[in-house]
Structures are given as structure tokens and as C-alpha cells.
ZANUDREN-167632 format. One record per residue: residue in one letter; chain; x, y, z of N, C-alpha, C, O in turn. Coordinates in steps of 0.1 Angstrom, whole numbers, plus 5000, padded with zeros to 4 digits. Layout:
# residues N
a,A,X,Y,Z,X,Y,Z,X,Y,Z,X,Y,Z
...
END
This chain:
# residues 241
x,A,5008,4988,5000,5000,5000,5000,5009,5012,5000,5021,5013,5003
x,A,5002,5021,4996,5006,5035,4995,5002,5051,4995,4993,5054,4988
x,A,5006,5059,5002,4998,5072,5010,4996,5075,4994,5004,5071,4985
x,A,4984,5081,4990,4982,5092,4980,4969,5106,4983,4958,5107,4989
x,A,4976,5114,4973,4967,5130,4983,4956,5129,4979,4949,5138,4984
x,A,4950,5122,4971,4935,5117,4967,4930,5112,4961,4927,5115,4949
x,A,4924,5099,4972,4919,5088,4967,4903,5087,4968,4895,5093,4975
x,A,4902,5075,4955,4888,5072,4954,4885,5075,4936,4880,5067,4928
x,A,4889,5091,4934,4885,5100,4920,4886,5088,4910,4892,5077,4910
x,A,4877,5095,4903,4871,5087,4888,4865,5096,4878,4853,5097,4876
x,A,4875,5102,4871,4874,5113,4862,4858,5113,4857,4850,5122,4857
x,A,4857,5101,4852,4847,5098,4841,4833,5091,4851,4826,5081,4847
x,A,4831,5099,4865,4825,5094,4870,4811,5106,4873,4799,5104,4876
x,A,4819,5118,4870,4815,5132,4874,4816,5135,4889,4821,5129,4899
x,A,4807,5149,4887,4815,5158,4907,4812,5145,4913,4806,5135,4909
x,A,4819,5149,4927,4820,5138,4936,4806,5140,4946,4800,5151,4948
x,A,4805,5128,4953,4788,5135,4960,4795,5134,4976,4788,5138,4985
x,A,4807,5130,4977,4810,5132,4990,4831,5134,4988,4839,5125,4985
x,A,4832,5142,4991,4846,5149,4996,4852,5152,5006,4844,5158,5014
x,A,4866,5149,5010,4869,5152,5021,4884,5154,5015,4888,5148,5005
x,A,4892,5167,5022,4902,5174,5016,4909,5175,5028,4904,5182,5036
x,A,4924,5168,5031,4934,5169,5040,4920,5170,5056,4921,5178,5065
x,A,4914,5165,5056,4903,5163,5072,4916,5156,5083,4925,5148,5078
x,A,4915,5158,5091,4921,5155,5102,4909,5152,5116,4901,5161,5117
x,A,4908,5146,5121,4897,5144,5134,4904,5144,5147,4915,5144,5141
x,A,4908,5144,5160,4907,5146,5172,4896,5144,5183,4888,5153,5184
x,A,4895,5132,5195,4884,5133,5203,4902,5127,5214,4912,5120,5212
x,A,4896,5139,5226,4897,5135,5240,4914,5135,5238,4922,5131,5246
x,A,4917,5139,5230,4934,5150,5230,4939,5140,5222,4951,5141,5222
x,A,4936,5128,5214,4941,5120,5208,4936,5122,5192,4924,5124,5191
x,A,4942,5122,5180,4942,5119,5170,4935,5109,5163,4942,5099,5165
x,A,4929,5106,5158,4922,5094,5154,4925,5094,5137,4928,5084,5131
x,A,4925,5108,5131,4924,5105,5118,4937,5120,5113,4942,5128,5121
x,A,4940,5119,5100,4949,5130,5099,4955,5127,5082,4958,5117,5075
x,A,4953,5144,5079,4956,5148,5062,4950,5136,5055,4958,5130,5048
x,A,4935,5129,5055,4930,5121,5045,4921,5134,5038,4915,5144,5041
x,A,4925,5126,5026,4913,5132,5011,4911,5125,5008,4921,5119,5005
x,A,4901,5120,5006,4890,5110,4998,4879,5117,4986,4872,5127,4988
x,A,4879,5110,4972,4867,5116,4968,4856,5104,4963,4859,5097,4954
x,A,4845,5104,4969,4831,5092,4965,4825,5098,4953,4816,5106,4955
x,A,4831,5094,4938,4822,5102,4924,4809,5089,4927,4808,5079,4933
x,A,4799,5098,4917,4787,5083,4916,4790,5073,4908,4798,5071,4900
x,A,4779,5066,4914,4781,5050,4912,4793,5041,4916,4793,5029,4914
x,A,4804,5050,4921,4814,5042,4927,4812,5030,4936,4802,5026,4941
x,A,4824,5025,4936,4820,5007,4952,4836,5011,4957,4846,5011,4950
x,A,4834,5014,4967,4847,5014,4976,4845,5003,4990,4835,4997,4994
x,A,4856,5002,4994,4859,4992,5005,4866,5000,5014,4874,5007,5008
x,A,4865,5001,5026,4873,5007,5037,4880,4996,5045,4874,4986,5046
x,A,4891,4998,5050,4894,4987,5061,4913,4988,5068,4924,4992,5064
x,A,4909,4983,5077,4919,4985,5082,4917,4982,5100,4905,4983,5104
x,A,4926,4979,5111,4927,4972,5122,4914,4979,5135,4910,4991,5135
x,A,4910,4970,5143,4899,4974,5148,4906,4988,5156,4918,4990,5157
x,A,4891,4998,5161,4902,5011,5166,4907,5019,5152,4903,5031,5153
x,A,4911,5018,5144,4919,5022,5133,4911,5038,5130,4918,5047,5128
x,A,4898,5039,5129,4894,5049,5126,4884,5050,5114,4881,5060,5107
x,A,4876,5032,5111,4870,5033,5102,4854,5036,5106,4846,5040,5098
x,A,4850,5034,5114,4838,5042,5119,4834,5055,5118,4824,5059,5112
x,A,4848,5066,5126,4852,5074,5126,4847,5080,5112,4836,5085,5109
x,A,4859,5079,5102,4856,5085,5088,4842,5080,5082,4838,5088,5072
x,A,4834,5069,5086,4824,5069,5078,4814,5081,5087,4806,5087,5079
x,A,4813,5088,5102,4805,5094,5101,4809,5107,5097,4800,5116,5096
x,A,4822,5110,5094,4829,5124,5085,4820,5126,5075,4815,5137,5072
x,A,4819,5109,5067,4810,5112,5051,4796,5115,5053,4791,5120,5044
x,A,4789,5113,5062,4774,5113,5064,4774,5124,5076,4765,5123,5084
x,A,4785,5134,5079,4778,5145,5081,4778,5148,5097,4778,5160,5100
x,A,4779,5135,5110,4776,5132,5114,4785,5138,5127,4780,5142,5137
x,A,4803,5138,5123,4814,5145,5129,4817,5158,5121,4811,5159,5111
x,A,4824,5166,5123,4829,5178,5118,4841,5177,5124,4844,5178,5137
x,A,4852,5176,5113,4866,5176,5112,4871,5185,5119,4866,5197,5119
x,A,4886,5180,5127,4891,5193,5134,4897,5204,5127,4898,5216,5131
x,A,4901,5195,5112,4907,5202,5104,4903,5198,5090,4894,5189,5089
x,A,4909,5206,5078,4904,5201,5065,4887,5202,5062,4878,5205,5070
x,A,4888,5198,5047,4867,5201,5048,4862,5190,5039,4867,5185,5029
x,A,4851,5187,5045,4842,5179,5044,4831,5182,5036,4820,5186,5042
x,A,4831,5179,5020,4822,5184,5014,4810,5172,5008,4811,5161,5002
x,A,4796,5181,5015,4785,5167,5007,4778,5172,4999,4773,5183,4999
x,A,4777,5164,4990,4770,5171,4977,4771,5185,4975,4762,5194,4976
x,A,4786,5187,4972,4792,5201,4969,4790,5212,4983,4795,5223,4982
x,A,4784,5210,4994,4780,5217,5003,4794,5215,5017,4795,5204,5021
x,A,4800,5222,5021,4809,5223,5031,4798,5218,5044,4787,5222,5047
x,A,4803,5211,5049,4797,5205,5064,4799,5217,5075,4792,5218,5085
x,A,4808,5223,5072,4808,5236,5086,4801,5247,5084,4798,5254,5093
x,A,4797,5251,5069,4784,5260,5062,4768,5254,5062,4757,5260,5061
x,A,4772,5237,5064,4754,5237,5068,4743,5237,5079,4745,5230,5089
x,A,4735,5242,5077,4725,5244,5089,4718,5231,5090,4720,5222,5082
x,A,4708,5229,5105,4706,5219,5102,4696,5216,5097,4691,5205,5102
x,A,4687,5221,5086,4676,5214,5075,4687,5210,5063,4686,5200,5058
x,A,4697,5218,5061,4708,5216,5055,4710,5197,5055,4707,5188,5046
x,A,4716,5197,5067,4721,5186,5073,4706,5172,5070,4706,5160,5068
x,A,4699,5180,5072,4685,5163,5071,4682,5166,5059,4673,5158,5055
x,A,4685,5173,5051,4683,5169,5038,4693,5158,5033,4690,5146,5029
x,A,4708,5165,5034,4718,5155,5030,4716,5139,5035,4718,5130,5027
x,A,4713,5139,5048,4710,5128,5053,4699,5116,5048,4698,5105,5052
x,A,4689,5123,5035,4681,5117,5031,4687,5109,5020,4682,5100,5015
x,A,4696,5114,5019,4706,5114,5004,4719,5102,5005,4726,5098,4996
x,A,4721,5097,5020,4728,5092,5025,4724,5080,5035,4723,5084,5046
x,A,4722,5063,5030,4717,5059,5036,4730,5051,5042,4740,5047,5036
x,A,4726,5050,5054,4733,5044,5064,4735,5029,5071,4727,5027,5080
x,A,4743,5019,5069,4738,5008,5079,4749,5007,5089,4761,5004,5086
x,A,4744,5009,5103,4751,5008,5112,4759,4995,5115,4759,4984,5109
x,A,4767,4999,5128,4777,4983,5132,4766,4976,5139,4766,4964,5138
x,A,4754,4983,5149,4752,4977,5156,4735,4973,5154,4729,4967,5163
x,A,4730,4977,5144,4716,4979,5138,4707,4977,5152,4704,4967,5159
x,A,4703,4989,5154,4699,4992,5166,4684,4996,5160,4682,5006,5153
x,A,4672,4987,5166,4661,4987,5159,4650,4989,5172,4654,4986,5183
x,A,4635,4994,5169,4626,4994,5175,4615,4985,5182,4602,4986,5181
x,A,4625,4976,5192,4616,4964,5199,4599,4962,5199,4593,4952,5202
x,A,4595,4970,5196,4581,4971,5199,4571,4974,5184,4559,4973,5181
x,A,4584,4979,5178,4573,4979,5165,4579,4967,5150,4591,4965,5149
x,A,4574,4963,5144,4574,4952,5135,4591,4954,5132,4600,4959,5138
x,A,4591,4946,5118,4605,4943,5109,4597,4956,5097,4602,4966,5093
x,A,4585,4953,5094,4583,4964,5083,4581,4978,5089,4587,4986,5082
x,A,4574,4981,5100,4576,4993,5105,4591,5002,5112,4591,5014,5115
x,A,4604,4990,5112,4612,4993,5116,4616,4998,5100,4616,5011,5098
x,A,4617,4994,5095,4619,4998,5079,4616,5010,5073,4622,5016,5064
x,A,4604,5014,5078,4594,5022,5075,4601,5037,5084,4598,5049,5081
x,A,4608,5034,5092,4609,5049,5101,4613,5060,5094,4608,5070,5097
x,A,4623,5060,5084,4626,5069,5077,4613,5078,5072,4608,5089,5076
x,A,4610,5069,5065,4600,5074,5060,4585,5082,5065,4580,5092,5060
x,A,4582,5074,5078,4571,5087,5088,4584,5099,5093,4582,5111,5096
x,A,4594,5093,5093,4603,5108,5101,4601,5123,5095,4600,5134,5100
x,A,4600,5114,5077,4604,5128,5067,4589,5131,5065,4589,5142,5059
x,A,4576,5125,5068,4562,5127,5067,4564,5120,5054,4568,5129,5046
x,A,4563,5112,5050,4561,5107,5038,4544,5100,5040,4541,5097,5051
x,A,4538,5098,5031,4523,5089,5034,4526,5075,5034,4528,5070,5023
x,A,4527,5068,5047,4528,5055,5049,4525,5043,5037,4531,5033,5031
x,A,4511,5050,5038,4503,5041,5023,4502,5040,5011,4499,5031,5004
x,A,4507,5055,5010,4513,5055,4995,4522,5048,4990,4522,5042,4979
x,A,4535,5046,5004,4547,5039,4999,4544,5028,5005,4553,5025,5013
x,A,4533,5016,5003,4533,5004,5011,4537,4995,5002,4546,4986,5006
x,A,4530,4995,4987,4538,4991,4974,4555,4990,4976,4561,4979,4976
x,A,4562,5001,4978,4574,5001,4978,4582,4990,4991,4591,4982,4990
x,A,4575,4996,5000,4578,4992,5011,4578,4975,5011,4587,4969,5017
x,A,4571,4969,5008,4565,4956,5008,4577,4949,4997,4582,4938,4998
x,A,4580,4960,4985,4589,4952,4974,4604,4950,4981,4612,4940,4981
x,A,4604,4959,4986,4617,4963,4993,4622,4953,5008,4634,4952,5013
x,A,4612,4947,5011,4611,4939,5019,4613,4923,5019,4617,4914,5026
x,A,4607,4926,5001,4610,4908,5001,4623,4911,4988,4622,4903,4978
x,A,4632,4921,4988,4641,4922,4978,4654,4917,4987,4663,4910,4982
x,A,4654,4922,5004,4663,4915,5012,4661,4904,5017,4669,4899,5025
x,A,4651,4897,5013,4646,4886,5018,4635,4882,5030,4633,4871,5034
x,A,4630,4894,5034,4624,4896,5045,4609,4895,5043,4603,4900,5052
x,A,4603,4891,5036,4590,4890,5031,4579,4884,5043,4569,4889,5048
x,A,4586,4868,5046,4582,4861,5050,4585,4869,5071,4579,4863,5079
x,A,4591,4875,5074,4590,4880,5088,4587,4896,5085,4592,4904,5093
x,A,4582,4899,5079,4579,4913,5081,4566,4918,5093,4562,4930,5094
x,A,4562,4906,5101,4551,4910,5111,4565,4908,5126,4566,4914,5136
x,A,4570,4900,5120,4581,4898,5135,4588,4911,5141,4590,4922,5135
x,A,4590,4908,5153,4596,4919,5160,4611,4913,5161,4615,4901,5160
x,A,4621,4928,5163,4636,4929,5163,4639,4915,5171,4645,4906,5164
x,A,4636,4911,5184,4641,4908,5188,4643,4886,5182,4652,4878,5185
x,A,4629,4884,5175,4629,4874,5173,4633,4870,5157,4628,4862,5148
x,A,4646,4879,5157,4652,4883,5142,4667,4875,5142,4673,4879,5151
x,A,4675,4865,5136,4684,4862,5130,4696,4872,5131,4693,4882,5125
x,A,4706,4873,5136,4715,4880,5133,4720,4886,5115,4725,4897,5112
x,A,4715,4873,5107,4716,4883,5094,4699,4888,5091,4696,4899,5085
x,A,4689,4879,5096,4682,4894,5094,4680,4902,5097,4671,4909,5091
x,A,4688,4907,5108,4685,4920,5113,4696,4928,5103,4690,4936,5097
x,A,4707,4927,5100,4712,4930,5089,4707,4936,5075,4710,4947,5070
x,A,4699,4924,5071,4692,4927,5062,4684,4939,5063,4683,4948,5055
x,A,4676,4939,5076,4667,4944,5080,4676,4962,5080,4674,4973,5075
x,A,4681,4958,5084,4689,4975,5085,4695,4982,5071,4697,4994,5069
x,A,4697,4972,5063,4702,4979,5051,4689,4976,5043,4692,4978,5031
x,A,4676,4974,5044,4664,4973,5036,4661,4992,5045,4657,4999,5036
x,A,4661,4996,5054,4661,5007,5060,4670,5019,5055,4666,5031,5053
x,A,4679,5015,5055,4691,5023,5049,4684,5027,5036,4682,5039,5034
x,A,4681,5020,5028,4676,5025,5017,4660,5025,5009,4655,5024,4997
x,A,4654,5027,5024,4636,5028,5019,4637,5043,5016,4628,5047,5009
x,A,4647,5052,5018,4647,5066,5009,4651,5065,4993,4650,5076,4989
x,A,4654,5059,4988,4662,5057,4977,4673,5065,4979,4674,5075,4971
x,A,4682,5063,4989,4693,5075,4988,4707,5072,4978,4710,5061,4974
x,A,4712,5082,4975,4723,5081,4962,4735,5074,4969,4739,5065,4961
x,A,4739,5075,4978,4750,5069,4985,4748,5060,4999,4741,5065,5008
x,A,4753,5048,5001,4751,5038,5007,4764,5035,5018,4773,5028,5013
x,A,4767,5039,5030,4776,5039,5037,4772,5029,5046,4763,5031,5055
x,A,4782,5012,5043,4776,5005,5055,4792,5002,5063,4804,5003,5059
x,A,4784,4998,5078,4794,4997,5091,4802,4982,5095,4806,4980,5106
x,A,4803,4974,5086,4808,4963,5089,4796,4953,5090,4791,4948,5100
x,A,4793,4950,5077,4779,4948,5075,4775,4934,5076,4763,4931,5077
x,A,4788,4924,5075,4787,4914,5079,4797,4906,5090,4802,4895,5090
x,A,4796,4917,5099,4809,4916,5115,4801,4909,5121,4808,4907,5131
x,A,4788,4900,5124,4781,4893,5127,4772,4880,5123,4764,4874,5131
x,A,4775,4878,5109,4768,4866,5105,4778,4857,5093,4788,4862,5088
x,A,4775,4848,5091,4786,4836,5085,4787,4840,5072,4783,4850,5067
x,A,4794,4831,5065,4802,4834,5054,4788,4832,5042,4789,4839,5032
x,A,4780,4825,5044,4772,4826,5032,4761,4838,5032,4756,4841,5021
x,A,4758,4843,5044,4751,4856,5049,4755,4864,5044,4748,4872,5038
x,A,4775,4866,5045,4779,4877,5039,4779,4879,5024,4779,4889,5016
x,A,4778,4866,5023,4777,4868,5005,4766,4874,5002,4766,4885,4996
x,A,4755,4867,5006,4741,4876,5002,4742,4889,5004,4739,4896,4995
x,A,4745,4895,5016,4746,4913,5016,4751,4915,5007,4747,4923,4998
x,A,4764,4907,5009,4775,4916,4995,4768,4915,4981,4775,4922,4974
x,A,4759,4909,4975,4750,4906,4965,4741,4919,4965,4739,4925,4955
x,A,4737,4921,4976,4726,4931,4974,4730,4944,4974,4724,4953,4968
x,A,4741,4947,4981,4750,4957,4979,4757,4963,4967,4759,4974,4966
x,A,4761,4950,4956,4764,4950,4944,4754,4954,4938,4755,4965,4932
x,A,4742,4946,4937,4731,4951,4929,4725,4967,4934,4719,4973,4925
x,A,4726,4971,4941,4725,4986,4948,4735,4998,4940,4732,5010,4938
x,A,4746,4990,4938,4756,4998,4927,4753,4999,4914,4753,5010,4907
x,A,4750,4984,4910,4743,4985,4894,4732,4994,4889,4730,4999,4878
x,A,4725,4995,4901,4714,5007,4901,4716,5024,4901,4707,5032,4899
x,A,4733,5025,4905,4736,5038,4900,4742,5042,4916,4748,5053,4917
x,A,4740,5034,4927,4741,5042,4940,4759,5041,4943,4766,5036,4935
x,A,4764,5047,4953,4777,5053,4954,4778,5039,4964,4768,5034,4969
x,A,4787,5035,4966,4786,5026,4979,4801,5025,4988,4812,5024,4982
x,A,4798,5024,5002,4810,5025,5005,4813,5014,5016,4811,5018,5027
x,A,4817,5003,5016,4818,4991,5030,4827,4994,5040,4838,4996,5034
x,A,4828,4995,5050,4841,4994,5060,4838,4980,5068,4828,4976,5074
x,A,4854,4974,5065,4849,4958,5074,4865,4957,5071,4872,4965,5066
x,A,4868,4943,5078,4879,4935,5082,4875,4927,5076,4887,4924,5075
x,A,4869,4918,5068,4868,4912,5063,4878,4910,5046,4874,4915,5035
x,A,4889,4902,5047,4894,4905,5033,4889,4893,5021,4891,4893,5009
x,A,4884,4886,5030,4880,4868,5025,4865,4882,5016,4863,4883,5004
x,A,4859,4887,5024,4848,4894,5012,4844,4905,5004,4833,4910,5000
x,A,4862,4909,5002,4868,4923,4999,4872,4913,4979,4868,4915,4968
x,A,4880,4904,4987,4883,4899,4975,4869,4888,4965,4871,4885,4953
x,A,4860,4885,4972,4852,4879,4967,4843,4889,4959,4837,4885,4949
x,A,4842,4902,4964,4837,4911,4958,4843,4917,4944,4837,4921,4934
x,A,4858,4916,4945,4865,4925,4932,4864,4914,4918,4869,4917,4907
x,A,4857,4900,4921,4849,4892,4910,4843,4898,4901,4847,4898,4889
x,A,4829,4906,4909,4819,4911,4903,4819,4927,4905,4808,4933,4901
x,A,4828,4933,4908,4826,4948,4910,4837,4950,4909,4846,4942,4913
x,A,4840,4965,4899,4850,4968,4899,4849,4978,4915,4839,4984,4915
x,A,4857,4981,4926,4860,4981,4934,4872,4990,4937,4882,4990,4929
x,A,4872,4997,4948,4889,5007,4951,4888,4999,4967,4879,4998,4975
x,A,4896,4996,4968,4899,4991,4986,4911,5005,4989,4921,5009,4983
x,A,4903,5008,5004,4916,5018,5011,4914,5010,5025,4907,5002,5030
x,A,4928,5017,5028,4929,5011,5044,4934,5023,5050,4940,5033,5046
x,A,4927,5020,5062,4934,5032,5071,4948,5028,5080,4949,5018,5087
x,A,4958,5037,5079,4973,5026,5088,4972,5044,5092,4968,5054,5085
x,A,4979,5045,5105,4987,5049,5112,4978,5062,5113,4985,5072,5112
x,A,4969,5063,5115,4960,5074,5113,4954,5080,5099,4943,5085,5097
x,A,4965,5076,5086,4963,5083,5070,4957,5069,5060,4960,5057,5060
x,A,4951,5073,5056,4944,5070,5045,4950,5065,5034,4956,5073,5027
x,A,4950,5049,5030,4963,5048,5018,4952,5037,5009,4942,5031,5013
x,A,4958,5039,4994,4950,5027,4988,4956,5015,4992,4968,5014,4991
x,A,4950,5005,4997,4952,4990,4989,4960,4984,4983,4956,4983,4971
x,A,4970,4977,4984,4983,4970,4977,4973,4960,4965,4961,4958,4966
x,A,4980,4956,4954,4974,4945,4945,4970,4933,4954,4959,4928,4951
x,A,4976,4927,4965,4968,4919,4970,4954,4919,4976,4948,4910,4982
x,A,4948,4933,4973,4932,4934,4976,4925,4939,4962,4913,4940,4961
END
């Protein structure tokens, strides 16, 4: 691997919908991240990765808005993150779907209403989008538990379950958290399938995991950029990924 001042670009991809320019981060007098530039053009598939601690969390909530750099700038959809207000900020956020490390869901209300929250958040009409919602449901495979509650959910379906959520907005970019740090090797395939086909559809996508067994199973079917985070900086990927 190798430091370079900016990774990701894809000339022939157009503007980028998420930028970050020499960003540096800082919590609790410690350094975590430092001089990374990254640029996510559309329809890109990137890979993040690098040792647990390392800082790949960190940078994914840089891209969605979520931290504000100590240093350097953080641009989403051409908008500087320290110039936006926050309607500013929940717009971008619509624009940016998320799947967490820890898919933290609503015990009490279904697998489809958990799915659904985005969508009453922003007032959308429930029933207008139940068509959508319902396709969307059995696209992750979740068809058959969509009355079930979080708790009596499979470790990959709750997975599923969170990245069927991540993207009941149709958002342009797809930032997931280690998406298969919890379920077996044929589980991970399937995400990584639905994540692929999420790219074919035009969306930006970005994975952070440890996983290299499905870093490389991926660069099969997607053409792919792997970076790693080492020593706080941001580097691509040796040919062995």
C-alpha cells in the first residue's frame, strides 16, 4: 500500500457527491484520523478497512455528516459540512443511507415498521409507499418475517433488516458499518450481493469491514477501490486486495 493526496476520483464518474480534503479528526486530546482526502464520484463501490480502533467508523461518520473535522473540509454534495444548517444537514441525510455496526432497531414495533421509520420521520404517506415498502422487503429477503419483531430476528436478518432501512429513501449513496461483522460466510455473500446490485442501480457505495475473504470475493463482480486506514492516514490498497 501507498499514501496518496487523493483517493477514490474517477474522472469519468462526474463531481463527487461526498469529499473530504486533508480532514484531520481529534476526540479526547488523541488523534484518530489525519491529512485524509478521499473523493466518492457516483456510482462508485469502495471498501474501507483497516485494524479494529483504526478509525474506520470514525471516517464513515465524517462522510454522512455526522462528525465535523478538526481540520480540513468535508464536502457533501458540493456543500461544506461547517456551512450547513441543520435542515441543510437532514436533507443530505436523506441522500445518504446508512447501515450501522450495531443495527439498533425498535423492539416494539414490527421488521416492516422498523423499515418504515425513515420514512414517517420525513412525513412521507405510509400508504402511498406500502407498494414500495413491501417490494423492498421481500428484495432483502424479509418478506416472510415482516410482522416479526427485532428481537425474534436472526443475526443476518437483522442486517438485512437494516440495510432494507438504509435504503427505503432511495438515497444516492450507501455507507455500511461492517455489514457482515456478525453473520457467516454465506450471509455475507448475500449482503454483499445486494449491495452489488444497489451499485448497478447507480448508487455510490462504501463498506468498512475486516473482512478481506469478502473484499476479495467482491472485486469478482465489481470493479472496486479498497483503502485502508494505517497509522491514522488513509492509503490505497496493495494489489493483494
Amino acid at each position: 500500500m501507498w499514501p496518496l493526496g487523493h483517493l477514490g476520483a474517477e474522472s469519468d464518474k462526474g463531481a463527487a457527491v461526498i469529499e473530504l480534503e486533508n480532514v484531520a479528526y481529534s476526540y479526547g486530546g488523541g488523534e484518530l484520523l489525519a491529512d485524509v482526502s478521499l473523493s466518492l464520484s457516483p456510482g462508485s463501490f469502495h471498501f474501507l478497512t483497516g485494524p479494529s480502533g483504526s478509525g474506520k467508523t470514525t471516517l464513515l461518520k465524517l462522510c454522512y455528516g455526522a462528525l465535523v473535522p478538526t481540520a480540513g473540509q468535508v464536502r457533501l454534495f458540493g456543500q461544506e459540512r461547517r456551512e450547513m444548517e441543520r435542515d441543510d444537514i437532514a436533507m443530505v441525510r436523506r441522500r445518504i443511507g446508512v447501515v450501522h455496526q450495531d443495527c439498533q432497531f425498535l423492539d416494539h414495533l414490527t421488521v416492516s415498521e422498523n423499515i418504515a421509520l425513515p420514512l414517517a420521520v420525513s412525513g412521507r404517506d405510509l400508504l402511498a409507499e406500502d407498494a414500495n415498502l413491501r417490494e423492498l422487503t421481500g428484495w432483502v429477503g424479509l418478506k416472510e418475517r415482516a410482522n416479526a419483531l427485532p428481537p425474534e430476528l436472526s443475526g443476518g436478518e437483522r442486517q438485512r433488516a437494516a440495510l432494507a432501512r438504509a435504503v427505503i429513501m432511495s438515497p444516492d449513496v450507501v455507507l455500511a458499518d461492517e455489514p457482515t461483522g456478525n453473520v457467516d460466510w454465506e450471509m455475507s455473500q448475500r449482503l454483499l450481493r445486494l449491495l452489488i446490485e444497489l451499485n448497478r442501480m447507480g448508487k455510490t457505495i462504501l463498506i468498512a469491514t475486516h473482512d478481506l475473504a469478502l473484499i476479495r470475493a467482491a472485486k469478482t463482480h465489481v470493479q472496486a477501490r479498497v483503502l485502508r486506514i494505517a497509522s491514522r492516514k488513509l492509503q490505497l490498497a496493495g494489489a493483494d486486495l
